[in-house]
VMD Tcl script that builds the backbone (N, CA, C; Angstrom):
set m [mol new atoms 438]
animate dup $m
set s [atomselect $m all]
$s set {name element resname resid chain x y z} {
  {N N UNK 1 A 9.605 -5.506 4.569}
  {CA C UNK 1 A 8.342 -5.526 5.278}
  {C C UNK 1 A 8.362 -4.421 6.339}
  {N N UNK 2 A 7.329 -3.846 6.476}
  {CA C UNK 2 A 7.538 -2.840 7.751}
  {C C UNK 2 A 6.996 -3.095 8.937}
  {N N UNK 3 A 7.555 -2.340 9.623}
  {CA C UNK 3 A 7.958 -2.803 11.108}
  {C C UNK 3 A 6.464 -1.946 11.622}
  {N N UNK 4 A 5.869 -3.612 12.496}
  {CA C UNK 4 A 4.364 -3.215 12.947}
  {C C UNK 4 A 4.656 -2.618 14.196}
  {N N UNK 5 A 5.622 -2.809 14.559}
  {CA C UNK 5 A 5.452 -1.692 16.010}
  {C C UNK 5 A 5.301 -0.129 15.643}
  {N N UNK 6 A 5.970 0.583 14.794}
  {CA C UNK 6 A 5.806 1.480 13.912}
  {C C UNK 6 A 4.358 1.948 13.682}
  {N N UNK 7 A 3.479 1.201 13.643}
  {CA C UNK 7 A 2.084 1.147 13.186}
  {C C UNK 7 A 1.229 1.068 14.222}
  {N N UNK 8 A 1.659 0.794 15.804}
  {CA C UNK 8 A 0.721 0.243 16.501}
  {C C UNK 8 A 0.452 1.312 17.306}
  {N N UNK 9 A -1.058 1.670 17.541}
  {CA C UNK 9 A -1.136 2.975 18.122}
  {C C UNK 9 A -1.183 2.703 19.902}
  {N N UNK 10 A -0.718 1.517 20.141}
  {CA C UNK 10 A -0.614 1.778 22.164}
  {C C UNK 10 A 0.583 2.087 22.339}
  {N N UNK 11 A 1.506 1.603 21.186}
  {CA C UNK 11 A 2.664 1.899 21.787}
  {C C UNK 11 A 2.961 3.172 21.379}
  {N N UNK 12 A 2.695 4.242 20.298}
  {CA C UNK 12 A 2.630 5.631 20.455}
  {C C UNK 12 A 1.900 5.886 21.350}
  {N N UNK 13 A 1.005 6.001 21.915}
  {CA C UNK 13 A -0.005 6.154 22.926}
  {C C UNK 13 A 0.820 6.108 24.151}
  {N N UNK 14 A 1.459 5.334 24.478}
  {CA C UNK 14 A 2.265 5.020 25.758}
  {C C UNK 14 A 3.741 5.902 25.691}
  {N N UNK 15 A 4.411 5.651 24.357}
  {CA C UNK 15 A 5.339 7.030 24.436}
  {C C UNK 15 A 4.984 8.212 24.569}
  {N N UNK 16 A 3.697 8.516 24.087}
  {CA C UNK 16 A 3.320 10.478 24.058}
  {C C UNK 16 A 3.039 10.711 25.678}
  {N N UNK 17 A 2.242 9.388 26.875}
  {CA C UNK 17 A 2.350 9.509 27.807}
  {C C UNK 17 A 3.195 9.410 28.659}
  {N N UNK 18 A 3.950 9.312 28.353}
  {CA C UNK 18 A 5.402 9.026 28.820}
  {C C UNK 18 A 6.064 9.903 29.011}
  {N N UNK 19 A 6.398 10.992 27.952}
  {CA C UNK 19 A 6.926 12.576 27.610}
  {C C UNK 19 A 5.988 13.253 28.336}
  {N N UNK 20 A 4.864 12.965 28.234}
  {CA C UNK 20 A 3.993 14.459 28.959}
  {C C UNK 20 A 4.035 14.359 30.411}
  {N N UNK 21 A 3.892 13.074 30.988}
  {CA C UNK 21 A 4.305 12.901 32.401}
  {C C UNK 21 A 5.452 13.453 32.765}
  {N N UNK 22 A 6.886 13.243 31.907}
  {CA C UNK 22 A 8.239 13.644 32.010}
  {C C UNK 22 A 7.457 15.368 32.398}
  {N N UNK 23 A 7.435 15.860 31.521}
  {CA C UNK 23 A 6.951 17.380 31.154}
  {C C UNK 23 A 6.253 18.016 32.067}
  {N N UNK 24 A 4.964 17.071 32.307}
  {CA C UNK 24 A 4.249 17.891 33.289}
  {C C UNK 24 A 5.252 17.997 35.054}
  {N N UNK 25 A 5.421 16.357 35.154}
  {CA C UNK 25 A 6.331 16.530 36.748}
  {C C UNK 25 A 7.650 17.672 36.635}
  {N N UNK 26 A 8.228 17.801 35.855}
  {CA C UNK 26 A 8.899 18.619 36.019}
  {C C UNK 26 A 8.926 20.050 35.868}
  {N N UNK 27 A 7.809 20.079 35.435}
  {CA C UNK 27 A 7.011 21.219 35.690}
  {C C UNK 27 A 6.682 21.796 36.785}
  {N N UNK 28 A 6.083 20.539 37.778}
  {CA C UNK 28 A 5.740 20.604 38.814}
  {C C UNK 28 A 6.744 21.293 39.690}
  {N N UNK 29 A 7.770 19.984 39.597}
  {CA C UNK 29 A 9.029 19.708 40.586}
  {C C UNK 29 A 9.425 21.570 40.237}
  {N N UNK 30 A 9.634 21.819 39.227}
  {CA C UNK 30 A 10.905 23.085 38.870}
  {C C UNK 30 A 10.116 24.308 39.732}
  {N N UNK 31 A 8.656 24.573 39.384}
  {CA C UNK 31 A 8.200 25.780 39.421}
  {C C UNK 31 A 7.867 25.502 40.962}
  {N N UNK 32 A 7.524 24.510 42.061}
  {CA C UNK 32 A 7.432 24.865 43.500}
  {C C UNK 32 A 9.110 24.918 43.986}
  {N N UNK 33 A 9.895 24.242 43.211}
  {CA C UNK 33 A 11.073 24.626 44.134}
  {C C UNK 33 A 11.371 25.591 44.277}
  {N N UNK 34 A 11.286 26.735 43.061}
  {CA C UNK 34 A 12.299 27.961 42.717}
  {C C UNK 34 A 10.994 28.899 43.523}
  {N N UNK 35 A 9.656 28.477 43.557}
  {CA C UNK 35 A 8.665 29.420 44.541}
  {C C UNK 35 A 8.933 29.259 45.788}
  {N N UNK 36 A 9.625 28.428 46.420}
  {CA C UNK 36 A 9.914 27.780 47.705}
  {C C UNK 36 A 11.177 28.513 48.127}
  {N N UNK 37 A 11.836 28.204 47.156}
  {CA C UNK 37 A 13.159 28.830 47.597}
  {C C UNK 37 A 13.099 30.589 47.895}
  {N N UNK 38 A 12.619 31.136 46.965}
  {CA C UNK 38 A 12.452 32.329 46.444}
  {C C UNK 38 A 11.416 32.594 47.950}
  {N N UNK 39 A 10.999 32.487 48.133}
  {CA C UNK 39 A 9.948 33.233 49.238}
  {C C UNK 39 A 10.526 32.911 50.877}
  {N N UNK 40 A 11.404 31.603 50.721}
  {CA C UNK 40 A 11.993 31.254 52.179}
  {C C UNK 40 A 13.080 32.343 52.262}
  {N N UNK 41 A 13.862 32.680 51.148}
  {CA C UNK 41 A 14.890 33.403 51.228}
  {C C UNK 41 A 14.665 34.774 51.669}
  {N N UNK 42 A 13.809 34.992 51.174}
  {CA C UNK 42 A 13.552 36.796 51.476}
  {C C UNK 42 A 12.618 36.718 52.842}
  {N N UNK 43 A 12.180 35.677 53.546}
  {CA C UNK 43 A 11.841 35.579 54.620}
  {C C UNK 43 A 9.806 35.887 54.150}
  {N N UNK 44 A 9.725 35.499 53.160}
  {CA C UNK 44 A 8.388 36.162 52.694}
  {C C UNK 44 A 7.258 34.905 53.179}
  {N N UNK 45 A 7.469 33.450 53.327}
  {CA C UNK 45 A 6.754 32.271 52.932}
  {C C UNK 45 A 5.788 32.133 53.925}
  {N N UNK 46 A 4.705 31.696 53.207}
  {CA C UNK 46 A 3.700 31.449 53.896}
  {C C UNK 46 A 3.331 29.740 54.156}
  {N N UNK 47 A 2.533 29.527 55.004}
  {CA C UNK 47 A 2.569 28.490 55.287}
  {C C UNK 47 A 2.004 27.427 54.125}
  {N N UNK 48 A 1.428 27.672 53.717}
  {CA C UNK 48 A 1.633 27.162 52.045}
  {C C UNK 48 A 3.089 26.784 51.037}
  {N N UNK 49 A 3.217 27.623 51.118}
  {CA C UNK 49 A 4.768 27.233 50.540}
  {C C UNK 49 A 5.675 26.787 51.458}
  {N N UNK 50 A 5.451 26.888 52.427}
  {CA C UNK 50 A 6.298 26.178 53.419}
  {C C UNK 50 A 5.852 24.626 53.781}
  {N N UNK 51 A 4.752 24.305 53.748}
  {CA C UNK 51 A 4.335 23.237 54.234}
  {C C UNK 51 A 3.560 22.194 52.818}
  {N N UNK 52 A 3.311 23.056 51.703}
  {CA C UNK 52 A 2.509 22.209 50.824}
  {C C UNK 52 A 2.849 22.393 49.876}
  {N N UNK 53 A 4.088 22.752 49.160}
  {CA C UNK 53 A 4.900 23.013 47.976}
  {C C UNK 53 A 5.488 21.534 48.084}
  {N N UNK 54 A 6.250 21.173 49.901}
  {CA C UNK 54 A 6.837 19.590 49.302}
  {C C UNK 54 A 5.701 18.302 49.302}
  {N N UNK 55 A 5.051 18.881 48.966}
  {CA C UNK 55 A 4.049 17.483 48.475}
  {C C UNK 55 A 3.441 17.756 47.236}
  {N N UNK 56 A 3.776 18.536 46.732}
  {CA C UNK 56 A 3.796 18.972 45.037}
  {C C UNK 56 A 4.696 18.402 44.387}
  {N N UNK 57 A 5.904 19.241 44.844}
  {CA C UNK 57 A 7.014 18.478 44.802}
  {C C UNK 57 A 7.211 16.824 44.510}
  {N N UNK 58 A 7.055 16.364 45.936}
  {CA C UNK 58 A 7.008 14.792 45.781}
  {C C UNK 58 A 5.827 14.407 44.842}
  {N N UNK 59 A 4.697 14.908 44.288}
  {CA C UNK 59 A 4.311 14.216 43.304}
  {C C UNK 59 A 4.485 14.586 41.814}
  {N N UNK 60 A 5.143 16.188 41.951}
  {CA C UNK 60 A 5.644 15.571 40.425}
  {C C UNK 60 A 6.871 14.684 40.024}
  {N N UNK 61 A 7.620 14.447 41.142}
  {CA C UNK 61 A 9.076 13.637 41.090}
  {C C UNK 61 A 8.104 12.095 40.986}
  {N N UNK 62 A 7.346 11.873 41.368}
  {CA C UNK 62 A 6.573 10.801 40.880}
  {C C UNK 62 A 6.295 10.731 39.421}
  {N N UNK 63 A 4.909 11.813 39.071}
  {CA C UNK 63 A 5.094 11.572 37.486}
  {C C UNK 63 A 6.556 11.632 36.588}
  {N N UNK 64 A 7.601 12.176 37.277}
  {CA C UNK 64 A 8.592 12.362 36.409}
  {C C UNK 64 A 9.123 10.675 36.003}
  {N N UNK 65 A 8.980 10.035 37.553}
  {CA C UNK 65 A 9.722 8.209 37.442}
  {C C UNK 65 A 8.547 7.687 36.518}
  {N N UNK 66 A 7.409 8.231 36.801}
  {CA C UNK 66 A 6.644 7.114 35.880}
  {C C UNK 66 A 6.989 7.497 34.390}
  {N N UNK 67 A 6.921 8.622 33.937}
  {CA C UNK 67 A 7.426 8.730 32.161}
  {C C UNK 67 A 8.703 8.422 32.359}
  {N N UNK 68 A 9.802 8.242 33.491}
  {CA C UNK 68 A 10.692 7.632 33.157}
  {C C UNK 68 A 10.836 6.189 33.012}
  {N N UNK 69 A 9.814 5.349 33.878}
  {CA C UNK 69 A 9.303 3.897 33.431}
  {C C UNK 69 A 8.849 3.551 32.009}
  {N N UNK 70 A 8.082 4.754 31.975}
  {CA C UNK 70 A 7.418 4.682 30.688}
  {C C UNK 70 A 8.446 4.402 29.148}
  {N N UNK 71 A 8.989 5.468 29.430}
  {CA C UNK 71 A 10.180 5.539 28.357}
  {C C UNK 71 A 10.896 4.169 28.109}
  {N N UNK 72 A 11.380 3.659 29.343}
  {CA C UNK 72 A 12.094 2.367 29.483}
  {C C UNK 72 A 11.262 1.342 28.987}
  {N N UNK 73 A 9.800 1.282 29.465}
  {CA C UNK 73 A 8.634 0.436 28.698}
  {C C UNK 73 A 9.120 0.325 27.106}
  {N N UNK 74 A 9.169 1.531 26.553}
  {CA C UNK 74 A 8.684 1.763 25.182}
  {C C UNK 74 A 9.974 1.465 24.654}
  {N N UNK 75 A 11.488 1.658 25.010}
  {CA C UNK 75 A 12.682 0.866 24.024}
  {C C UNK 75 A 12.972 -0.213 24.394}
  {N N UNK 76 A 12.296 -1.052 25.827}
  {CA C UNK 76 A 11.764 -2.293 26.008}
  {C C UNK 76 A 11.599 -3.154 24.730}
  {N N UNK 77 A 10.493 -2.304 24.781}
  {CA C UNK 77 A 9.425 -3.043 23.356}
  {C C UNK 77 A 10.175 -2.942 22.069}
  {N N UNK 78 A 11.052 -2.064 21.757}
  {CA C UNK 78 A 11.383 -1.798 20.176}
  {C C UNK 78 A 12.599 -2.396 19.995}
  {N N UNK 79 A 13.345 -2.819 21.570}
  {CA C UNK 79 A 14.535 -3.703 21.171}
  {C C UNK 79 A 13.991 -5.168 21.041}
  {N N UNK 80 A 12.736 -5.354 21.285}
  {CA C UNK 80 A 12.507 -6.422 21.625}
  {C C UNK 80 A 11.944 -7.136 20.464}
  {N N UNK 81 A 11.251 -6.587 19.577}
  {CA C UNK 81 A 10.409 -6.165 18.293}
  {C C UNK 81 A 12.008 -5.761 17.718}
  {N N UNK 82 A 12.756 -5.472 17.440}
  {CA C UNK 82 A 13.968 -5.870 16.509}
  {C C UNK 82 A 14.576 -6.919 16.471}
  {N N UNK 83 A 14.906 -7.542 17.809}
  {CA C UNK 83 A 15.368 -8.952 18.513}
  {C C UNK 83 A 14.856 -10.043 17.411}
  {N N UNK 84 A 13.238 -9.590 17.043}
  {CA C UNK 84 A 12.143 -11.377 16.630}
  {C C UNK 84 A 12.939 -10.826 15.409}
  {N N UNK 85 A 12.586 -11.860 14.211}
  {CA C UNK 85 A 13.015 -12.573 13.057}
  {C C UNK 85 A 11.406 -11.925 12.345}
  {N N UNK 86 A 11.332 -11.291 11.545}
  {CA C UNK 86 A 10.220 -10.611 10.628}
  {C C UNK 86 A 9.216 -12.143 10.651}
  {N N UNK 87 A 8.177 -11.819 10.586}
  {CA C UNK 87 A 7.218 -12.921 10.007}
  {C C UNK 87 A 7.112 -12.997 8.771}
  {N N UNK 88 A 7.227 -14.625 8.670}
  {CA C UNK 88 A 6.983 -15.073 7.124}
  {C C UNK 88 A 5.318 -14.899 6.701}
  {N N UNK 89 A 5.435 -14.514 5.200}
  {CA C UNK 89 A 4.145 -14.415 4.763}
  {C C UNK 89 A 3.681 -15.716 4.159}
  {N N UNK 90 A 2.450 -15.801 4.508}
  {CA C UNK 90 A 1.961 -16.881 4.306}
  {C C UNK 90 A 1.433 -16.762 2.600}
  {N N UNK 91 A 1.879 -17.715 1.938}
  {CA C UNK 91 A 1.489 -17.345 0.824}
  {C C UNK 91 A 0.172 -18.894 0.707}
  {N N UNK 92 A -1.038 -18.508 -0.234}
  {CA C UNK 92 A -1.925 -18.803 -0.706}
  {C C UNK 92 A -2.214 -19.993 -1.116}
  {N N UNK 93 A -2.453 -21.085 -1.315}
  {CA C UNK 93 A -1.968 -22.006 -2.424}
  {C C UNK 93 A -3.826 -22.005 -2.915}
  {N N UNK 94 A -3.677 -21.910 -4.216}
  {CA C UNK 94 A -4.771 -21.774 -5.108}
  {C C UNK 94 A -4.856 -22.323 -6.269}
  {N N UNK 95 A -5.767 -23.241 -5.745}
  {CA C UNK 95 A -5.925 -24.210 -6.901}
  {C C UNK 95 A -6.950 -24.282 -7.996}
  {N N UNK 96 A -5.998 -24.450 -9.240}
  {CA C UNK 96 A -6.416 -23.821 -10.369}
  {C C UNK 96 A -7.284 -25.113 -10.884}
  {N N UNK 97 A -8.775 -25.004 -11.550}
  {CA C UNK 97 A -9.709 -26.038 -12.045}
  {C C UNK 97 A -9.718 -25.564 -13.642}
  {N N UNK 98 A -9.611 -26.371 -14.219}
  {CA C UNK 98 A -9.759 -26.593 -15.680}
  {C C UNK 98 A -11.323 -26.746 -15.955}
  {N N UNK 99 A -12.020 -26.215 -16.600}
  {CA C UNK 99 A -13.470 -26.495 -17.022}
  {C C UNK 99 A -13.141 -27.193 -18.565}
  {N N UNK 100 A -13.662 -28.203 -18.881}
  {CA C UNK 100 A -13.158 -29.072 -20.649}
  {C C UNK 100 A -14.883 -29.335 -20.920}
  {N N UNK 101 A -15.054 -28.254 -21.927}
  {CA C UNK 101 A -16.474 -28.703 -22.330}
  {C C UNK 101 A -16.622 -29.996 -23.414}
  {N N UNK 102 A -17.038 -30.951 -23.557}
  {CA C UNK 102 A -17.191 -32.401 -24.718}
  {C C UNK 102 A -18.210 -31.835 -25.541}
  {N N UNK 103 A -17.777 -31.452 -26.256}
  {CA C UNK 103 A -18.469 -31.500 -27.491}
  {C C UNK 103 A -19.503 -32.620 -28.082}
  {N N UNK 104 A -20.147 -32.479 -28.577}
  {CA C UNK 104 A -21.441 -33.508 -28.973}
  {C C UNK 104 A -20.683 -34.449 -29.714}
  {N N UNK 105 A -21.000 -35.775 -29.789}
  {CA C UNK 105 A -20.485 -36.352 -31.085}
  {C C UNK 105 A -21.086 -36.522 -32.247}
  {N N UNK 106 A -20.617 -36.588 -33.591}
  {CA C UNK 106 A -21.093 -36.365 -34.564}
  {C C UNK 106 A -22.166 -37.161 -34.946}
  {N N UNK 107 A -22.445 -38.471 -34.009}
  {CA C UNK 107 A -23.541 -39.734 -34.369}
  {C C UNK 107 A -24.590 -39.345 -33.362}
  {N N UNK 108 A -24.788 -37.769 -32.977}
  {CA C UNK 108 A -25.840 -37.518 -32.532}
  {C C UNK 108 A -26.541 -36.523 -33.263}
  {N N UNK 109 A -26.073 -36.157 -33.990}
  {CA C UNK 109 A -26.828 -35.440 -35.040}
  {C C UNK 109 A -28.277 -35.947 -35.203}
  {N N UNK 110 A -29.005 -34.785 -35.924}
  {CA C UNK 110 A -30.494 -34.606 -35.826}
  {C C UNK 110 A -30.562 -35.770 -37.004}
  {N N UNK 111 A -31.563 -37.331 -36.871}
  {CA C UNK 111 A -31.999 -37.981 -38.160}
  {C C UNK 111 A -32.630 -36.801 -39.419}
  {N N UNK 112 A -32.070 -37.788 -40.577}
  {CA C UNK 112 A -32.634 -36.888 -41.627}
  {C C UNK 112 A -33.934 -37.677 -42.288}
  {N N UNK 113 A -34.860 -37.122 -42.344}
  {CA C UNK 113 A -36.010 -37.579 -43.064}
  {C C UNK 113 A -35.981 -37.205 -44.335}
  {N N UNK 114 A -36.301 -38.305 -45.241}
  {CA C UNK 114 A -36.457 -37.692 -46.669}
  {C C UNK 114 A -37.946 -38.336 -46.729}
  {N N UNK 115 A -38.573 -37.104 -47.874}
  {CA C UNK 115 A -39.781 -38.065 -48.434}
  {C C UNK 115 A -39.802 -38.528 -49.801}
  {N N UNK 116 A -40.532 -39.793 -49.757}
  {CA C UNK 116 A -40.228 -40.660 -50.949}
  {C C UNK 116 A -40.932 -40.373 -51.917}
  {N N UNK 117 A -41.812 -39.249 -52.128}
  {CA C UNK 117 A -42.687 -38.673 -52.873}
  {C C UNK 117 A -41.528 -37.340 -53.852}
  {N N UNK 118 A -40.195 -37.357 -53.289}
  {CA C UNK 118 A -39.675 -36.302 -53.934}
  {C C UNK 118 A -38.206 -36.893 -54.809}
  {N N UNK 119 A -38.491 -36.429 -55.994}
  {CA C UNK 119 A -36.963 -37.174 -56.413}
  {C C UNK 119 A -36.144 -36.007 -56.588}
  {N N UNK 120 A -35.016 -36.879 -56.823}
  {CA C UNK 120 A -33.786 -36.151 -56.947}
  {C C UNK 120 A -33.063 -35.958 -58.031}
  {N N UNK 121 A -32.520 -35.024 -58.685}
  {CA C UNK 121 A -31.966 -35.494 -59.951}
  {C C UNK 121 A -30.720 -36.053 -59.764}
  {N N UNK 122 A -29.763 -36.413 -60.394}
  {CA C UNK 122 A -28.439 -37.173 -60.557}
  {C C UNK 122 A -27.157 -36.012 -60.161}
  {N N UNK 123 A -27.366 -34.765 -60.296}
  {CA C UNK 123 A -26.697 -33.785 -60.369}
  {C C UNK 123 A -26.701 -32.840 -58.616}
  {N N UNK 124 A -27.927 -33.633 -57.984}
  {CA C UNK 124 A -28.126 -33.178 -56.319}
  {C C UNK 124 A -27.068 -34.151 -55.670}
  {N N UNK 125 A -26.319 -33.414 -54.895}
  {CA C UNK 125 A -25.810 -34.260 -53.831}
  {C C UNK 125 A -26.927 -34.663 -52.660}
  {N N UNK 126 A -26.366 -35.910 -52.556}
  {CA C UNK 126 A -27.746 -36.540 -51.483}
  {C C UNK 126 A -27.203 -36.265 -50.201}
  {N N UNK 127 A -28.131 -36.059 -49.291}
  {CA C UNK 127 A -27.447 -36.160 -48.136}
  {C C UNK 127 A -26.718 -37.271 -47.243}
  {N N UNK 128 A -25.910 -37.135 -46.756}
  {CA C UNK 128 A -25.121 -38.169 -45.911}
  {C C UNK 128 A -25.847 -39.756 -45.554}
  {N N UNK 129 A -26.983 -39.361 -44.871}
  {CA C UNK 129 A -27.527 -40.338 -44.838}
  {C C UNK 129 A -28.308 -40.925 -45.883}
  {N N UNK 130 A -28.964 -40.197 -46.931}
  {CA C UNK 130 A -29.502 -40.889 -47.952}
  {C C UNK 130 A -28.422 -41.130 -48.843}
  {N N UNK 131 A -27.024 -40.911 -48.428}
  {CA C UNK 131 A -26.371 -41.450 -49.791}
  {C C UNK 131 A -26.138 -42.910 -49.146}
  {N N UNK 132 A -25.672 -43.162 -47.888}
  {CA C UNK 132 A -25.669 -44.404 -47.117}
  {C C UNK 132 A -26.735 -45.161 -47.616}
  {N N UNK 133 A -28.257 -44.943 -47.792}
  {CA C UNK 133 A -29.289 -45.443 -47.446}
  {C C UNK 133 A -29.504 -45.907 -49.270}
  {N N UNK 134 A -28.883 -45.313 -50.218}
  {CA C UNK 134 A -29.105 -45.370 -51.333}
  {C C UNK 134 A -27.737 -46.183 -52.200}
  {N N UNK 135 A -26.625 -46.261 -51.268}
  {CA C UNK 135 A -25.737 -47.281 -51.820}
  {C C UNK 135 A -25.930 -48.501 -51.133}
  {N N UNK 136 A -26.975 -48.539 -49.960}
  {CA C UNK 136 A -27.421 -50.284 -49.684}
  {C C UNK 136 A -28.004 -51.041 -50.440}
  {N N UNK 137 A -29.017 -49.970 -51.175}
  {CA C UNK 137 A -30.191 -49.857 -52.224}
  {C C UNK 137 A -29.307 -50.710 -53.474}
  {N N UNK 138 A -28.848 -49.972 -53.776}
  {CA C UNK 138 A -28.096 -50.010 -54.689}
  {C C UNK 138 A -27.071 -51.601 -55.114}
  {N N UNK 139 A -27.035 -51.850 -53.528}
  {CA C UNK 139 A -26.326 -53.166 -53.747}
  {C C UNK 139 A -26.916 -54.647 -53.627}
  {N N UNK 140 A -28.070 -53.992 -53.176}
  {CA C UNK 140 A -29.318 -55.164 -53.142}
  {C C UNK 140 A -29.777 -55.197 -54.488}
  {N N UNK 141 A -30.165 -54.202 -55.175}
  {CA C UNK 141 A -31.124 -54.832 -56.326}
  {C C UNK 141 A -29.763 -54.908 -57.655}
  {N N UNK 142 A -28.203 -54.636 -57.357}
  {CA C UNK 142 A -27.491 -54.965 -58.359}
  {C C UNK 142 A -27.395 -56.375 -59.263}
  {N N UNK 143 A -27.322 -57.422 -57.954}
  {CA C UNK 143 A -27.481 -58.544 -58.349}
  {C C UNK 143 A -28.573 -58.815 -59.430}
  {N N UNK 144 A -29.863 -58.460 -58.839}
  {CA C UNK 144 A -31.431 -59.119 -59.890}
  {C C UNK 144 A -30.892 -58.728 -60.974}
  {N N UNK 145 A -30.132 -57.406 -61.760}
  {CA C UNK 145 A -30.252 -56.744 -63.096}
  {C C UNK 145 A -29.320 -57.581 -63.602}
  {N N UNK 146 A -28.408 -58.609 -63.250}
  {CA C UNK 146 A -28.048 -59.088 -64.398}
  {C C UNK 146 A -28.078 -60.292 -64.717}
}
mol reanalyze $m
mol bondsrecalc $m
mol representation Tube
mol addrep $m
């Protein structure tokens, strides 16, 4: 699984500010000292560099502690975010439905009408129900014939 601190853009956000603070204060700090020094020495300095270089000074030695807070913030966080135990994924539970269509039953079939005006020869198969309807027939008037 990958690691969401990796992914999270405050905490890049907070390291890139972190470095540039480093960067800029010492920027600060480096370039009034060596102007400070450099102009006291040769007896050249003006009251500017004499009097308002160390408060340049003291504030880039400021931004320098804060990207150095900063920094400490940020492997804070990534020892801390190694420390936890990964999160478990939650898995789904999805429940599966069966659809079972019932089929018609066969004693719903469409009635068959026959008409009694039409015969049949001996050689037609009758239909289902007129063969039913014609072996009742059949067993009723057996008796009278003999």
């Amino acid at each position: 699984m990958t690691n969401r601190l990796a992914r999270s853009v405050p905490f890049w956000v907070l390291l890139l500010a972190s470095l540039a603070s480093i960067g800029v204060g010492l920027w600060l700090v480096l370039t009034k000292v060596s102007e400070m020094s450099a102009t006291l020495a040769d007896g050249s300095a003006t009251y500017e560099q004499v009097y308002v270089s160390p408060a340049w000074i003291g504030f880039g030695g400021v931004l320098v502690g804060a990207g150095i807070l900063g920094l400490l913030l940020v492997l804070t966080l990534a020892a801390l975010r190694s420390a936890l135990p990964a999160p478990v994924a939650e898995t789904a539970f999805v429940e599966e439905t069966v659809i079972v269509e019932e089929a018609a039953p066969a004693a719903e079939q469409a009635p068959v009408f026959e008409d009694a005006d039409v015969e049949t020869s001996t050689t037609d198969t009758a239909p289902p129900a007129a063969a039913a309807e014609a072996a009742a027939q059949a067993d009723t008037e057996a008796p009278e014939n003999r």
